[in-house]
C-alpha positions in Angstrom: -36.8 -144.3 -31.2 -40.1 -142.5 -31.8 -41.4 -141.1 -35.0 -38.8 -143.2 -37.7 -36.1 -140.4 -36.3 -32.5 -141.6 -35.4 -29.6 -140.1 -33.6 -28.0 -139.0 -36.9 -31.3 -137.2 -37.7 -31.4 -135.3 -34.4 -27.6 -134.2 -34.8 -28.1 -133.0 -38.2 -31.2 -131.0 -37.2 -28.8 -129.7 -34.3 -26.3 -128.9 -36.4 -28.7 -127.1 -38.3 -30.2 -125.3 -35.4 -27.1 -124.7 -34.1 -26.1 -122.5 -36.7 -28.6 -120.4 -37.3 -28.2 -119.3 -33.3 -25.3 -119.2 -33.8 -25.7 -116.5 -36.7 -28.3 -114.4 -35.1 -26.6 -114.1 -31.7 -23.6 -113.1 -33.1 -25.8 -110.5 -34.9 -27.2 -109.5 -31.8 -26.4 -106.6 -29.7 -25.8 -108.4 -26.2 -27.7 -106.0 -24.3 -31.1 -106.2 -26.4 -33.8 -108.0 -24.7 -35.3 -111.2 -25.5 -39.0 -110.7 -25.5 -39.7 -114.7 -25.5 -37.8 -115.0 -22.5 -38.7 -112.1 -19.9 -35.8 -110.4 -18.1 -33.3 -112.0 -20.5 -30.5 -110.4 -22.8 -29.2 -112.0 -25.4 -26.3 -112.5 -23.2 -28.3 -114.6 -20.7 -29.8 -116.5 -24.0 -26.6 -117.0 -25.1 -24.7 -118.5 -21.9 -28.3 -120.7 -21.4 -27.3 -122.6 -24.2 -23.7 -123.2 -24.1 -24.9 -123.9 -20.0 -27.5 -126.4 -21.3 -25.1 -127.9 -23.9 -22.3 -128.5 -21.3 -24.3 -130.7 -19.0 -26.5 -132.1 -21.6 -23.4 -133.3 -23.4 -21.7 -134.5 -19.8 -24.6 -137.3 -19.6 -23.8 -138.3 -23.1 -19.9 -138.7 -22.7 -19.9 -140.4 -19.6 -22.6 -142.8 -20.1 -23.9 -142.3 -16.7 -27.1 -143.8 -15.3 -27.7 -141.7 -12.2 -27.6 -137.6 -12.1 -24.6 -136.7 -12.0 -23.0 -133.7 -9.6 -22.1 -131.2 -12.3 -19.6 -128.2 -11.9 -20.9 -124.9 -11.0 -21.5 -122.7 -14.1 -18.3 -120.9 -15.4 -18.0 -117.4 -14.1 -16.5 -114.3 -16.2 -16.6 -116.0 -19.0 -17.2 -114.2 -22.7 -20.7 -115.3 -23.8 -20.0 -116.0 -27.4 -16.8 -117.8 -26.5 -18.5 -120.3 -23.8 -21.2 -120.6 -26.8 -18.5 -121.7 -29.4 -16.8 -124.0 -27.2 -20.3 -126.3 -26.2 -21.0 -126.1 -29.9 -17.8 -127.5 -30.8 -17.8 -130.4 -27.8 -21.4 -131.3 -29.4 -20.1 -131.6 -32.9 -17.6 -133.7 -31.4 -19.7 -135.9 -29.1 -23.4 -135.8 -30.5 -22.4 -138.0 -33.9 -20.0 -140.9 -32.2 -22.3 -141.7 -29.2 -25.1 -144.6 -30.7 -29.1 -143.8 -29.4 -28.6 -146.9 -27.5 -25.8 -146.4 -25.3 -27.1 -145.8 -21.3 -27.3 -142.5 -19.6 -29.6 -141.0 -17.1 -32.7 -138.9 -18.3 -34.6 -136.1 -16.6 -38.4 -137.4 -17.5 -39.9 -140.7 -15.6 -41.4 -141.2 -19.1 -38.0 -141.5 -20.6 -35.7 -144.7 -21.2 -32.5 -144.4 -19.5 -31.0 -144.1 -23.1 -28.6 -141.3 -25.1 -31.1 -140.9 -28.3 -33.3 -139.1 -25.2 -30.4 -136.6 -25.3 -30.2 -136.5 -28.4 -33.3 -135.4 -28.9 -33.6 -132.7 -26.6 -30.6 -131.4 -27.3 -31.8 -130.9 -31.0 -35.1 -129.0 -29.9 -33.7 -127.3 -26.8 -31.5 -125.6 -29.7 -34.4 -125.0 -32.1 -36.5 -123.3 -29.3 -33.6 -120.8 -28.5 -33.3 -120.6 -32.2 -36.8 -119.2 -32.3 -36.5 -116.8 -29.6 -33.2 -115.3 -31.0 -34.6 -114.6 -34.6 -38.0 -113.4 -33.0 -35.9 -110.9 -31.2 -34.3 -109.9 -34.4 -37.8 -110.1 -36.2 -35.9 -112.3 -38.5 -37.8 -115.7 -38.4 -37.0 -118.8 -40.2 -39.8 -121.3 -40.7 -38.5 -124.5 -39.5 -40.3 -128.1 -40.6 -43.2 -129.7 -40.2 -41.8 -133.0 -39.3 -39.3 -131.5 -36.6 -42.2 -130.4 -35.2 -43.8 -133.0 -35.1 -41.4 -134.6 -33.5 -40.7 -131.8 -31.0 -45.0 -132.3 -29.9 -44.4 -135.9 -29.1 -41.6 -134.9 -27.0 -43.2 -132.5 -25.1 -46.3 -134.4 -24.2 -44.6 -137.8 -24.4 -41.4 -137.1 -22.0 -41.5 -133.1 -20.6 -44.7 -133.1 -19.6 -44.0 -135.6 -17.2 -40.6 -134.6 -16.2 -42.5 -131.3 -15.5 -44.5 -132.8 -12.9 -41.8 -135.4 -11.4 -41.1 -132.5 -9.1 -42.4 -131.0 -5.6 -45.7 -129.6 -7.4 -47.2 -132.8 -9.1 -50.3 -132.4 -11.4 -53.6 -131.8 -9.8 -55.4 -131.0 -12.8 -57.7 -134.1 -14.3 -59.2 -134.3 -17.6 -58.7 -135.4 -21.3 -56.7 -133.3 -23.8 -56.8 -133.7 -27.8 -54.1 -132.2 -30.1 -54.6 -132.7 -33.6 -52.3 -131.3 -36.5 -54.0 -129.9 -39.5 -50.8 -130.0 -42.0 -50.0 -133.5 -41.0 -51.9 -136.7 -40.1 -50.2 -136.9 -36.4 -52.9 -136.3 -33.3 -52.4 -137.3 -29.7 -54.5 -137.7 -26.7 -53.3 -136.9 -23.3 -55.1 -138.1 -20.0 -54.5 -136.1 -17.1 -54.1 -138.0 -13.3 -53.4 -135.8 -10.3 -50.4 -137.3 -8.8 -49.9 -139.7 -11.9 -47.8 -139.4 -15.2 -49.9 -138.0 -17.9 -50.6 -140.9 -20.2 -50.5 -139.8 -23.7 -51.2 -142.0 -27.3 -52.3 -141.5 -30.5 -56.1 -140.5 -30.6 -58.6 -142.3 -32.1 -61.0 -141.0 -34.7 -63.8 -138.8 -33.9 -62.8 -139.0 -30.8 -63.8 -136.1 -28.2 -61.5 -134.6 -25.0 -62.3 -131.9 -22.5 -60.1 -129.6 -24.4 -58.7 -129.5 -27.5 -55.5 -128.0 -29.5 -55.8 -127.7 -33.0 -53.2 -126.2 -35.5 -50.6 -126.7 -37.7 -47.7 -128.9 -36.6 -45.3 -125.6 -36.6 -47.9 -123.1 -34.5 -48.6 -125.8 -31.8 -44.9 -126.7 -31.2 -44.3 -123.5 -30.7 -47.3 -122.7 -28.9 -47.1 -125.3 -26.6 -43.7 -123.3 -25.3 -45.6 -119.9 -24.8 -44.0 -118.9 -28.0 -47.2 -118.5 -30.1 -50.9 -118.4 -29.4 -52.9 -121.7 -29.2 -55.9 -122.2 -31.5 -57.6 -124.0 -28.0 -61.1 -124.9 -26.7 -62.4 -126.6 -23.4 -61.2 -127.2 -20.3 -58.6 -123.9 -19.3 -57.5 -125.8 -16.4 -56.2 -129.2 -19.1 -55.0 -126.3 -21.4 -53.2 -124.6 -18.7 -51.5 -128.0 -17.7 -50.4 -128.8 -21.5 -48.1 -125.8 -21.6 -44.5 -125.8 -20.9 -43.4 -122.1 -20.5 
């Protein structure tokens, strides 16, 4: 597992997540609109998650190594109910199933291993997290070292499962991202047609475009959530983004 983290790491930073959306979308009035997610409510926030949680969780308790059919998402169902009901299944299943146990990921970059779900179930929650409290104007700094760790998944595993589909990458070129609060920096090579190929950079070393910022700002950033402090390339900076 990447980055010293564990399984019981990601659940309790779930957990944690978890129930701070869990606070703010309760605060929420379920028309409001989301401004980090256009043409959202909070209502279509909320069932996201508990939709997310449900088949995340169904990869997990099965043990499954192909995709699986999954059900068709519930219909007239109370939002905060359907919410309450995932959050309770992933209490339940999140802490028994070991990182090593077999299931299918979504990313060609991934292992065909739970701890994969683990993890994005942990920062899948923190983004929606963010967007609830931004909503409310009612921010919670998070940590740098969940940060950190959410970078590495988004350049190490979503950035390829972003391009796994019908439009591959056609952008080519060298990216740097280097934290300013912490020591971690990464390098991703861009391939049209190819898996971006991403390790730790080297020192001094130069890219076509470059991400600098603390750990917190280009998590977040990377999403569309916040500004980038970028330079170079716009076509490499374009293809770093997940939103």
């Amino acid at each position: 597992m990447p980055g010293g983290w564990t399984t019981q790491r990601w659940t309790d930073a779930f957990t944690a997540q978890a129930a701070l959306f869990r606070a703010a979308v309760g605060e929420a009035n379920p028309q409001d609109r989301v401004p980090s997610c256009p043409g959202w409510t909070f209502v279509e926030l909320v069932l996201h998650v508990g939709r997310f949680l449900e088949t995340s969780l169904e990869y997990l308790r099965t043990g499954g190594t192909v995709r699986l059919r999954l059900p068709a998402p519930p219909e007239h169902v109370a939002p905060l109910a359907y919410l309450d009901e995932q959050l309770a299944k992933a209490a339940e299943i999140l802490p028994v199933v070991p990182g090593n146990r077999t299931a299918w990921t979504f990313s060609p970059a991934a292992p065909d291993l739970a701890w994969v779900w683990h993890r994005r179930i942990a920062h899948e929650v923190d983004l929606r997290r963010w967007d609830a409290q931004a909503a409310l104007r009612k921010l919670v700094v998070g940590d740098a070292d969940f940060a950190v760790d959410g970078i590495d998944e988004s350049l190490t595993t979503l950035l390829a499962a972003k391009y796994d589909t019908d439009v591959p990458l056609s952008v080519s070129g060298k990216a740097l991202i280097r934290l300013t609060d912490v020591p971690e920096s990464w390098v991703v090579t861009l391939t049209p047609g190819q898996v971006p190929d991403v390790r730790a950079a080297w020192p001094g070393e130069e890219a076509d475009a470059e991400v600098v910022g603390e750990a917190q700002l280009v998590h977040y950033g990377l999403w569309g959530r916040l500004p980038l402090k970028a330079s170079g390339d716009p076509d490499v900076l374009r293809a770093l983004r997940l939103d």
